[in-house]
N, C-alpha and C positions, 0 to 999 in steps of 0.2 A: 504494500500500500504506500501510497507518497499521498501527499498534499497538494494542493495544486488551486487556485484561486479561492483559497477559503474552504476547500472541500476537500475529498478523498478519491484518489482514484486509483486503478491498477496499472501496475507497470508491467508489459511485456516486454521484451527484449529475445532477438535472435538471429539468425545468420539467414541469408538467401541468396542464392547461386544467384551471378549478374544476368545469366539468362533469363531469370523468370524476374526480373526487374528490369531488362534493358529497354522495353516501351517507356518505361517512368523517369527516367533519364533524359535528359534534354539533350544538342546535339552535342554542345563540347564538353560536358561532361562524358558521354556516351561513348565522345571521339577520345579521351583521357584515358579512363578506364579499359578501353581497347589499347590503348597504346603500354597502358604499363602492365597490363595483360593480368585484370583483379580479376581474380575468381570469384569471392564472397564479399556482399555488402552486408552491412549489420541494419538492422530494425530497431528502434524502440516506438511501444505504443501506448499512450497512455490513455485509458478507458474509462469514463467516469461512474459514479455508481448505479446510475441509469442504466449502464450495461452499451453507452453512445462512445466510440473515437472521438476522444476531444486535441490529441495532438501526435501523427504520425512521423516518423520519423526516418531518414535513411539517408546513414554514410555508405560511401565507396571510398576506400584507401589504400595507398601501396607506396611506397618509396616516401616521396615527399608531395605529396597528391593526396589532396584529402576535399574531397566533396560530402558534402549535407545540406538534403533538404529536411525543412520542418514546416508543416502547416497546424494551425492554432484553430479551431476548431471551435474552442470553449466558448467562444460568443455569440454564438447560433443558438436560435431560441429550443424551445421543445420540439419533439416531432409532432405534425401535422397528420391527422388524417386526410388522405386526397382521394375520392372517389374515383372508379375507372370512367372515363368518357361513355356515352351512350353511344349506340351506333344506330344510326341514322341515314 
């Protein structure tokens, strides 16, 4: 458990091969990573007690090359009920 804006959340953390992350990669990150030739990015995920992704996380690193995206999440309201569209 961590803290995180006044509340509690869970922390995941773990390894994923860059193939199954290289769409989420932008180009020259993408073009880095191929070049120092990383096999594994790391994850961290923090989930709030809602059981909602409030902040995703992933480095790629090798040598002296170190990329991380993080997006923040936590200020999005509740979820929404959204009805499917009728068909018409």
């Amino acid at each position: 458990m961590s803290v995180r804006a006044g509340g509690t959340a869970h922390h995941l953390a773990g390894a994923l091969p860059v193939a199954q992350v290289h769409d989420a990669l932008g180009g020259t990150p993408r073009m880095r990573v191929a070049e120092r030739r990383i096999e594994l990015c790391t994850t961290d995920l923090l989930v709030d007690r809602e059981g909602r992704l409030a902040e995703p996380a992933l480095t790629c690193e090798g040598g002296d090359y170190r990329a991380t995206s993080r997006i923040d999440l936590s200020e999005y309201g509740p979820a929404a009920e959204i009805g499917a569209p009728s068909d018409h």
